[in-house]
VOVOGU-128674 format. One line per 4 residues: number of its first residue (from 0); for each residue x, y, z of C-alpha. Coordinates in Angstrom, 2 decimals, padded with zeros to 5 digits, always signed. Example, Ala and Ser with C-alpha at 12.3 -4.5 7.8 and 13.67 -1.06 7.14 Angstrom:
BEGIN
0) +012.30,-004.50,+007.80 | +013.67,-001.06,+007.14 .
//
This chain:
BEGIN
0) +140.32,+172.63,-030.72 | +141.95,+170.16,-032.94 | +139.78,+168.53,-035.64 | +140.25,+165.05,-037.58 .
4) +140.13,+165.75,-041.22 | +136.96,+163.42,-041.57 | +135.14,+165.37,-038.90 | +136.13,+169.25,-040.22 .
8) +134.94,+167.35,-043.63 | +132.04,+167.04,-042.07 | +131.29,+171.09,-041.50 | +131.49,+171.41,-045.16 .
12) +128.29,+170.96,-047.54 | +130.88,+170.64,-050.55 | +129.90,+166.72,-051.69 | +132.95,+166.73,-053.94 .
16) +134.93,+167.84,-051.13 | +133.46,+165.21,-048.66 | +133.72,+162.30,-051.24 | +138.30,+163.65,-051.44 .
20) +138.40,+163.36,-047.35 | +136.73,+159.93,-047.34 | +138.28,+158.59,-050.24 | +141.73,+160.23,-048.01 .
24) +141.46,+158.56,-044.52 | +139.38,+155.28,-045.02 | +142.74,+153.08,-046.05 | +145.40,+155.50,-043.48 .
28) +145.19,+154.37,-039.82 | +147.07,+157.80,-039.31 | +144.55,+159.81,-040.65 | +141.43,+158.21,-039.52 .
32) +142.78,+159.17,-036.12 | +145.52,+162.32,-036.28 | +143.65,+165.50,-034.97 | +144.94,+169.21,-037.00 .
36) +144.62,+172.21,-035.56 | +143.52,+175.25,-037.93 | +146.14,+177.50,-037.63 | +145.71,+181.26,-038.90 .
40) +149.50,+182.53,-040.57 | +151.68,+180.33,-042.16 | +153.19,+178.69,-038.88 | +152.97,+177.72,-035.44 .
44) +155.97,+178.72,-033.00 | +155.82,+176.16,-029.50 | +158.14,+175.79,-026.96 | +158.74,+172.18,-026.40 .
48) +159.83,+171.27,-022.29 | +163.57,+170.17,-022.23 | +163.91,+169.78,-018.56 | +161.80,+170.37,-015.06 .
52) +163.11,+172.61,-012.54 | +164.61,+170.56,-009.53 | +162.61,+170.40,-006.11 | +164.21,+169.36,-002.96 .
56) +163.73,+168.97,+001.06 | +164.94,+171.45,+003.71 | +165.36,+172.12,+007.23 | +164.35,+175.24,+009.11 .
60) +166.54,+177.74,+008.39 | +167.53,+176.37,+005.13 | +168.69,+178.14,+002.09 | +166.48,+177.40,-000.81 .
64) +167.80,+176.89,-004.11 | +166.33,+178.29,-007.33 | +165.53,+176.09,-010.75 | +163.76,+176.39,-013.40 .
68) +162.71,+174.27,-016.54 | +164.05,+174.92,-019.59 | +162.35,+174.65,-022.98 | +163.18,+174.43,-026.50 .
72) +160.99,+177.09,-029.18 | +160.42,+174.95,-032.45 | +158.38,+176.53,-035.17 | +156.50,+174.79,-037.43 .
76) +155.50,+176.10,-041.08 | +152.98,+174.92,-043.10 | +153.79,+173.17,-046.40 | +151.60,+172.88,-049.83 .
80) +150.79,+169.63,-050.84 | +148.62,+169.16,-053.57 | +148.16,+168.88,-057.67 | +146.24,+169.31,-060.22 .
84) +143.59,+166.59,-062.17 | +142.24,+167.53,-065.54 | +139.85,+165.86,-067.42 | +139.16,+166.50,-071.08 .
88) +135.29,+167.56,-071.47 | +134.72,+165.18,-075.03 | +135.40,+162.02,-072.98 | +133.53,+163.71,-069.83 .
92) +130.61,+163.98,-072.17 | +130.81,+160.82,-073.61 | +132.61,+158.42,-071.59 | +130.51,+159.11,-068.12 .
96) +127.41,+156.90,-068.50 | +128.73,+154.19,-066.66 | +131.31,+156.28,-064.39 | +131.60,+159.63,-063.25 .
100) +135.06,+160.00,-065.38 | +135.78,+163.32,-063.31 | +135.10,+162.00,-059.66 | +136.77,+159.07,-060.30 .
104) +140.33,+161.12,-061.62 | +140.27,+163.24,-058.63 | +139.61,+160.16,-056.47 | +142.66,+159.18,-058.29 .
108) +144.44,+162.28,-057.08 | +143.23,+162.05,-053.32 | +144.78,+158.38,-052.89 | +148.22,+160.15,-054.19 .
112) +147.43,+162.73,-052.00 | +147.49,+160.50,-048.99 | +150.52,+158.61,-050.26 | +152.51,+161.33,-050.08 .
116) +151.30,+163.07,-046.87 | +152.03,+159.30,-045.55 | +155.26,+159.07,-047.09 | +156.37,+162.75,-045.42 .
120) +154.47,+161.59,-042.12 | +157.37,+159.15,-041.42 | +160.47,+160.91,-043.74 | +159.92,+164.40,-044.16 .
124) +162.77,+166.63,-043.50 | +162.76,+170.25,-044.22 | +166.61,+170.13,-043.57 | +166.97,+168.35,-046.60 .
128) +163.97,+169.51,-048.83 | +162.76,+172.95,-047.46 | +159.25,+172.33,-049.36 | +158.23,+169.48,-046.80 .
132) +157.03,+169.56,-043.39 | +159.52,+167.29,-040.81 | +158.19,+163.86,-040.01 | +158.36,+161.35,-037.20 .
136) +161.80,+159.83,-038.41 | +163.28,+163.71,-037.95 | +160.80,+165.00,-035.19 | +162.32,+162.03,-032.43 .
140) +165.38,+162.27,-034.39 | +166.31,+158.67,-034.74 | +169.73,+159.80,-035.90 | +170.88,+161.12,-032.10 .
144) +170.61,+158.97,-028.86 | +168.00,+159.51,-026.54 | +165.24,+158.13,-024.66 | +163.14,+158.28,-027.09 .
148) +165.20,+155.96,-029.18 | +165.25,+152.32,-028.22 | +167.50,+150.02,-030.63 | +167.50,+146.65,-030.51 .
152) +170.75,+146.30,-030.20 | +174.36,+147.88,-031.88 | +173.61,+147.39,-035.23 | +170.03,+145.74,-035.03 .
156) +168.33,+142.36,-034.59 | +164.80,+140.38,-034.29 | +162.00,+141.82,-032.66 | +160.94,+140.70,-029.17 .
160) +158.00,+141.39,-027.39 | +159.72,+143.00,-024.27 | +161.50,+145.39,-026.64 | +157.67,+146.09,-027.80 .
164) +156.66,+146.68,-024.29 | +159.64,+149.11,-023.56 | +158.75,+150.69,-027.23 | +155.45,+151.54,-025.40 .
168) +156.73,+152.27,-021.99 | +159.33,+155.20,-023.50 | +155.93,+156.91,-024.07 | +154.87,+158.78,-021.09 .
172) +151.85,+160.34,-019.27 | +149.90,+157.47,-020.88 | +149.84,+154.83,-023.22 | +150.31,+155.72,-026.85 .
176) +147.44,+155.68,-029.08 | +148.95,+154.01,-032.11 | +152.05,+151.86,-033.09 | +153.09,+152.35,-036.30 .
180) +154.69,+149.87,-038.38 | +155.66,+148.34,-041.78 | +153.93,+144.95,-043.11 | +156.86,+143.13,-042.42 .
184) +157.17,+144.25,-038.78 | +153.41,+143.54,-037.90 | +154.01,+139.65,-039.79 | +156.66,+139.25,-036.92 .
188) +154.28,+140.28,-034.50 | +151.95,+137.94,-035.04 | +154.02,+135.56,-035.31 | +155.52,+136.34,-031.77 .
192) +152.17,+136.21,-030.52 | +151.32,+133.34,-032.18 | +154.57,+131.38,-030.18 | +153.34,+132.82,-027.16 .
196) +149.83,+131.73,-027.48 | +148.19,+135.20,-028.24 | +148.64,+136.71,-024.71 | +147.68,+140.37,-024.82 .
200) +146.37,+140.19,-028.19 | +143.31,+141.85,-029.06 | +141.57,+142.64,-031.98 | +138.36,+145.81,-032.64 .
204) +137.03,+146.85,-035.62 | +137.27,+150.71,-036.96 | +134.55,+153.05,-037.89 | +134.82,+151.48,-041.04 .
208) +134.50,+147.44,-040.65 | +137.95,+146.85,-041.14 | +140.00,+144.78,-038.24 | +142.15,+146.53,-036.35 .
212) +145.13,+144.59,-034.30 | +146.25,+145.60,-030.59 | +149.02,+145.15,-028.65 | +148.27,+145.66,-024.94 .
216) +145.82,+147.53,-026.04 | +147.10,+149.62,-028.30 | +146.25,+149.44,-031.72 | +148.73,+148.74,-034.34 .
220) +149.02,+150.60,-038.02 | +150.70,+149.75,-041.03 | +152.27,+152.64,-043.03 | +153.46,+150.91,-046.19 .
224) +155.72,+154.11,-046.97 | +157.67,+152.14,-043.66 | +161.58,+150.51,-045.15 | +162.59,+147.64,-044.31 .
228) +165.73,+148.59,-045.57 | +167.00,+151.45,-042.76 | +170.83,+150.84,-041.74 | +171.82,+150.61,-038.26 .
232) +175.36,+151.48,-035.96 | +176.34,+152.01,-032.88 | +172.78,+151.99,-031.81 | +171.46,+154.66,-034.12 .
236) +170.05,+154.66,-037.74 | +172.48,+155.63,-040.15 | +170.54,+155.73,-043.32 | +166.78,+154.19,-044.72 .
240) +168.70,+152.40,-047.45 | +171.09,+149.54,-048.04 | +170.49,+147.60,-044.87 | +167.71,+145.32,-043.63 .
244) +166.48,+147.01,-040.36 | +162.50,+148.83,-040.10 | +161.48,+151.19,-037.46 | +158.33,+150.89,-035.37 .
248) +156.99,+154.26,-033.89 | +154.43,+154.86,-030.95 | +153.01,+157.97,-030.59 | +150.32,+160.10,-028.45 .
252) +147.86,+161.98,-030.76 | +146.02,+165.20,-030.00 | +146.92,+168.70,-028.67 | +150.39,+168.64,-026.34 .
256) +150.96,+165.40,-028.11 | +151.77,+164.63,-031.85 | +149.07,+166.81,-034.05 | +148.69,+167.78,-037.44 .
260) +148.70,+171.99,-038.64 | +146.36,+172.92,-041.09 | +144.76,+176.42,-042.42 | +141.10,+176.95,-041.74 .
264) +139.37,+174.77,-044.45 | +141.44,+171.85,-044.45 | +141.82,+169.81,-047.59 | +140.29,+171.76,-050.79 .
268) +139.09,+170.38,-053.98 | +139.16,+173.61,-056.04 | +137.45,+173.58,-059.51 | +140.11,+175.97,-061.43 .
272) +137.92,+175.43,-064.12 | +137.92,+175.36,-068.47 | +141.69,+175.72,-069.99 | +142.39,+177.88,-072.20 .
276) +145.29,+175.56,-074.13 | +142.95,+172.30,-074.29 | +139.34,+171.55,-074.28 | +139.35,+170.23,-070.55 .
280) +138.70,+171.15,-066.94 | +140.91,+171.42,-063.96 | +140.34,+170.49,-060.19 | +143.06,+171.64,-058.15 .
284) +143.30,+169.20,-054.80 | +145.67,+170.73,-052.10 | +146.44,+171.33,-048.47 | +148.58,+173.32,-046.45 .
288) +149.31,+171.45,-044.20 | +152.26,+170.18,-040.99 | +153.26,+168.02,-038.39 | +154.11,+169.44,-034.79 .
292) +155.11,+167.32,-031.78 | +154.68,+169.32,-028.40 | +156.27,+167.06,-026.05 | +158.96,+164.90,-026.85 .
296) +158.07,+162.41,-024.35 | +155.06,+161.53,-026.47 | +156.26,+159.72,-028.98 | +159.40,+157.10,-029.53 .
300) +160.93,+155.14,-032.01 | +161.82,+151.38,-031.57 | +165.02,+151.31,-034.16 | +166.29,+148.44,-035.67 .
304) +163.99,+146.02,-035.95 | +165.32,+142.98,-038.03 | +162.74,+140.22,-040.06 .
//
């Protein structure tokens, strides 16, 4: 059964480790809603469907052919995020009548913590650092033609609503559960929707208070790790600097979809305790964690998207 990370927080009494998760998915529309799955080992080997086998119509008599799908066996391994937050015990003793000086440095250290998972969420390639897990820019493989790449055109231009729509429509057996975008892209949104006298858009609020926007009623995320500075030719992204193009993803979330790894446990807040080189204490924050899409149909990438 795949978890969110605020609801396996929830199993745990740990306070300090409740207060990290919180502190983790409140502000990231990815991880208020991206399910893991505890894993036991250090990876999980899938096979991802490639193809269906063909079925056809025949006569009495007939010779029936033979065909079957084909599949492709991806294995993903689980990668160590994570770092350490000391705080010196003098100014924990004296400086924490006001503040909790040590809660609020490893609150400090969970927000970088979800930086960087959100930063190797959209960019992380283990082809080109073998310490991170691949992300979404690598898993649909924006780089190749496909049909789960949609560019706006050669080399890139403005975004349109209809290229939105077929953004969403590349997704199949259902509508995605999330687009993800940069600022900039979800400005030009509204703006779009603004000319066309806000058909078909909605607004909810989360768990949380805060607004969320939809789009035909799916709702739309902003991952400011997002560049608005990817290069596009030839229909495909050449690089994520030097131009002026973004890239909007839609995705399915959950098991056979897009879905996080994780070891049993989750995210941990470790107290590694006094140091032996400096009067202080040390909380170790980290997570093994990865990103695993099981269907390649369930998530596509809308590529050069211009301001």
């Amino acid at each position: 059964m795949a978890l969110t990370l605020e609801e396996a927080a929830k199993l745990s009494n740990d306070m300090l480790m409740q207060g990290v998760v919180e502190t983790i998915v409140k502000d990231s529309p990815v991880l208020q809603q991206l399910p893991f799955i505890e894993i036991v080992g250090n990876g999980l080997t899938y096979n991802q469907e490639k193809t269906l086998p063909s079925i056809d119509f025949y006569d009495v008599g007939d010779t029936w052919a033979e065909s079957t799908p084909t599949f492709e066996q991806i294995t993903a391994n689980l990668k160590i995020m994570g770092g350490d937050a000391d705080v010196d015990n003098f100014l924990k003793s004296t400086r924490s009548n006001v503040q909790d000086l040590e809660a609020a440095v490893i609150e400090l250290k969970a927000k970088a913590l979800r930086d960087k998972f959100e930063e190797a969420y959209i960019y992380g390639d283990s082809g080109t650092n073998a310490k991170q897990f691949d992300g979404l820019r690598t898993l649909i493989d924006t780089e190749s033609a496909g049909d789960q790449v949609i560019a706006m055109s050669a080399t890139g231009a403005a975004l349109t609503l209809n290229k939105l729509d077929e953004l969403i429509d590349a997704v199949k057996g259902g509508k995605p559960d999330m687009l993800l975008m940069s600022r900039r892209s979800r400005r030009k949104i509204n703006a779009l929707v603004r000319a066309a006298g806000g058909v078909m858009a909605e607004t909810d609020r989360d768990k949380w208070g805060n607004f969320v926007q939809l789009w035909d009623g799916v709702p739309i995320g902003t991952n400011d790790w997002i560049l608005d500075t990817h290069t596009v030719a030839s229909s495909l992204e050449t690089g994520t600097t030097g131009g002026t193009c973004s890239t909007i993803y839609a995705m399915q979330l959950g098991e056979g979809a897009l879905c996080g790894l994780t070891s049993p446990g989750h995210l941990q807040a470790e107290p590694v305790g006094p140091l032996e080189d400096k009067d202080a204490s040390r909380t170790r924050v980290k997570w093994y964690v990865s990103l695993a899409l099981f269907s390649s149909i369930k998530a596509a990438a809308l590529i050069g998207v211009k301001d």
